[in-house]
Structure formats: structure tokens, C-alpha cells
N, C-alpha and C positions, 0 to 999 in steps of 0.2 A: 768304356761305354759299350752298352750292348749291342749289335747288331739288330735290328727289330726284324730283320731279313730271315734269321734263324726259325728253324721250325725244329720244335719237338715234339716229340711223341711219348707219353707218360702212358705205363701200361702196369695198374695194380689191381686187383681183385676188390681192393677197400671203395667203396664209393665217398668216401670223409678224405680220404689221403688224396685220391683223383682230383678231386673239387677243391682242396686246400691248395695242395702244389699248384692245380692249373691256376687259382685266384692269382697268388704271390707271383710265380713266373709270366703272367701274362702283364700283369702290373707293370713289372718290371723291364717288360717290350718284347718278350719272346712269343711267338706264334706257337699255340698248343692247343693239338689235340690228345684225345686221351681213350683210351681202352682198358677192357675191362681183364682180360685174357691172354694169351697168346695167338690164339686162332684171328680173335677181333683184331689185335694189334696188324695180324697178315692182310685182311681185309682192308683195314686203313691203310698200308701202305699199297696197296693194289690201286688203290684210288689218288694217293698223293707219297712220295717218299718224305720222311721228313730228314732231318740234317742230322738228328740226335737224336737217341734212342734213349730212354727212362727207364728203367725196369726192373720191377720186383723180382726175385726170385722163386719163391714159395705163392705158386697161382693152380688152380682146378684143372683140366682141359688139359692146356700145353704151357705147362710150369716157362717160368723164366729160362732155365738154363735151357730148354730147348728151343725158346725162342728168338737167346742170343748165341747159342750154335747154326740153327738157319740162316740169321742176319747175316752173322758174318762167312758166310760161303757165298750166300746167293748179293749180299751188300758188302763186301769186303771195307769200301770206303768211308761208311755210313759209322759215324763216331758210336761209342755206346755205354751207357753207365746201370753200372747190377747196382740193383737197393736189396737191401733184406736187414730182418732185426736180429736176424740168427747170426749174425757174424759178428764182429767186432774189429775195430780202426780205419783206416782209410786203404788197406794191402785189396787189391782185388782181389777175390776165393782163390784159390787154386781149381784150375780146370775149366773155370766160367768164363766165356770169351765177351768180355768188356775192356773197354778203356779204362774206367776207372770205378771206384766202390764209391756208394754212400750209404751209411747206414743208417737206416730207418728210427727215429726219435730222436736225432739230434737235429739241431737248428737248419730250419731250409737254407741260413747266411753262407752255410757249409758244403749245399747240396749247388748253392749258385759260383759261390769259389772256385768247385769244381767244374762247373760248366764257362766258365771265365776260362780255365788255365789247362781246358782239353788239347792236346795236340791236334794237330791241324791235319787234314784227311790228307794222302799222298796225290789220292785222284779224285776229279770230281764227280758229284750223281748226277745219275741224269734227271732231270726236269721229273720226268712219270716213267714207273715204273713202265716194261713193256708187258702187252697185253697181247699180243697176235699169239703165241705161242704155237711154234712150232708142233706139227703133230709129231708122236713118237713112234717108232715099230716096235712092235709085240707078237710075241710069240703064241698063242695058245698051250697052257699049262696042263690040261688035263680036264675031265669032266668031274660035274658037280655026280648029287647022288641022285639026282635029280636024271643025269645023263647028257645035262647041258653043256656046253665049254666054256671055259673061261677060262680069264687072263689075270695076272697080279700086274697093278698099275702102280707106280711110284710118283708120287706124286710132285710135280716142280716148285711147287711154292710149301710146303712143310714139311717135305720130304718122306713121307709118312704111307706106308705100302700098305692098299687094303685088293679084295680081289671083284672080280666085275664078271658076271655073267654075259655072256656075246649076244643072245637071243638069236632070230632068225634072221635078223636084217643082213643085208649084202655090201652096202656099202664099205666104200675101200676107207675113207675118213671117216670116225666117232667122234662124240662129245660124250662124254660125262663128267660130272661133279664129282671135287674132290669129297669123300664124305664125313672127313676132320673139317677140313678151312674152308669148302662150298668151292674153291678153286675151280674154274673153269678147265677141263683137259681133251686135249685135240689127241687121238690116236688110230694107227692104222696096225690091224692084228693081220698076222703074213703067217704060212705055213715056213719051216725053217728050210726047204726046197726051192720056196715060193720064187719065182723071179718075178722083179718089178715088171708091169706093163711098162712098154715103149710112150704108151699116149698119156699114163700117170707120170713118168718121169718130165716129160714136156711141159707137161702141170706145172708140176712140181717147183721147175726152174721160176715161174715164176711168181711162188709163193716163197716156203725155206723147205729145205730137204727135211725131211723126216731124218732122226737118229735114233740108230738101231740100239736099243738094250738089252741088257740080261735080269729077265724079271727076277731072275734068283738072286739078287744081289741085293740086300736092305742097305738101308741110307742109317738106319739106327745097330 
């Protein structure tokens, strides 16, 4: 019998596949939401985690396999199932970090089998993703052509390095958007001499410390 407690999360570019899957598994007691992307599937889990992951491979934006290489770093525990019509039997891809395969046009009886006979997560999720996000330190990279400086941000939630003009502003903490997944990003840019202030650190303690990167470093 199924858990109706289960959440998943269906994420295909089809809008016929979305709507049918979500009809039959929700039928059937599972709790589902659904996206269209990989970016959108980020944004849903920003808002709620769900217990199991659904997912195309072959998607626009941020195809499946990079969407189930981020899950499973930043969700290690979060079960997860690759679909695609490009493959063939029940073997997950090589290289694709999922639990398990289902392939695209055979019986959803197959696609629920699977999600029946998932192995069980070693640790639990937590309720809601967290949202505070630590701000990071940054180094200043070099200037535009412009003569402005800026910095390469890495981003925590798609892991996806784009670069960020500083402007004039002074402030020791930034915000800006990620400008793949809209991710909200906390940062503080330090000369690599810079010593922290004594009355930032005090801050500091009781927010989360800021961690220091190497913006040369890609996640891809």
C-alpha cells in the first residue's frame, strides 16, 4: 500500500507526460508536484523538498543529468528515478546519478513498481530546504573592459559559475540572483590581503561565518 505521505517531484519538458503521470500517481495517493526543467524543478525544491525525484533526461535549460548530478551532492538522501526514451531496459545509464531507470513509453504499472521497490534513503530530509544561506567570500577577479571589477560567483543551488560586476557600492554583504535558477546569493568580496573587521566578525558569530572560495574553481 502506498504511503500518501510520499512526495514527488516529476520533472519533463512534455506538458502530455507531466499531466498524465501527475493524473495516475496522484490517483494512486502520491503527492506531486511537477516542473517543467531543471532550473524550475530547483525552484520547487527551494520551496518544498520532495522524497523522490522523477526525471527526464533529455530537457532545454538544465537537461536531466545535470539536474540529477546537483540533487545528488546538494540532496544526497533524496531517492531518484532518470526516464528517458533514448535508452533501453530497467539498467540505470551509465554516469546518470539516479536510483533507478524508467523508460519513457512503457506502462506507468512499471514506472509505479519502481517507485514501490525504491530502496529506502540511509538518512532523512529535512522538512524545507534551508533558505538563510550563508554569505561566501570572494575575491575580486580582475576588471571588465568597461574598468569595472568583478567577481566569478558559483553558484549553491545549480552550481553554475556566471560573473557579477561589484559597482560602487561599499557594503561588506551583497545579494544577487543566480542568473540560471534566480537563486537568491549572499556574498562578501575581500581583497586577498583584506583582514576581516573585528566588529564583522562579532556579526558574524551570530549569523554563519562566511566560506572562503576559490572562484577559479568550476563545479562543472
Amino acid at each position: 500500500m502506498i504511503d500518501t505521505r510520499t512526495k514527488l517531484l516529476i520533472v519533463d519538458d512534455e506538458p502530455s507526460i507531466r499531466s498524465s503521470m501527475s493524473l495516475v500517481l496522484t490517483e494512486v495517493g502520491y503527492q506531486v508536484r511537477c516542473a517543467q526543467d531543471g532550473f524550475s524543478a530547483l525552484i520547487e525544491m527551494r520551496n518544498r523538498l520532495p522524497e523522490i525525484l522523477v526525471s527526464d533526461l533529455n530537457m532545454p535549460g538544465m537537461s536531466g543529468f545535470e539536474l540529477l548530478s546537483v540533487v545528488r551532492r546538494r540532496f544526497p538522501a533524496m531517492q531518484a528515478i532518470a526516464m528517458s526514451g533514448a535508452f533501453q531496459g530497467n539498467e540505470v545509464p551509465s554516469g546518470v546519478a539516479a536510483d533507478a531507470f524508467y523508460q519513457k513509453g512503457s506502462s506507468l504499472g512499471s514506472l509505479m513498481r519502481i517507485l514501490e521497490t525504491l530502496p529506502k534513503a540511509d538518512r532523512v530530509l529535512p522538512n524545507q530546504p534551508s533558505t538563510a544561506g550563508a554569505p561566501i567570500w570572494i575575491q575580486p577577479i580582475g576588471l571588465e573592459n568597461s574598468g569595472e571589477s568583478y567577481v566569478t560567483i558559483a553558484c549553491p543551488e545549480c552550481l553554475r559559475t556566471f560573473p557579477q560586476a561589484l559597482g560602487g557600492s561599499n557594503r561588506q554583504i551583497r545579494e544577487t540572483d543566480c542568473v540560471y535558477c534566480r537563486n537568491l546569493i549572499r556574498y562578501a568580496v575581500v581583497e586577498p590581503t583584506e583582514r576581516v573587521p573585528v566588529e564583522f566578525l562579532r556579526t558574524a558569530r551570530t549569523e554563519e561565518m562566511p566560506q572562503r572560495i576559490n572562484v577559479s574553481q568550476r563545479c562543472y
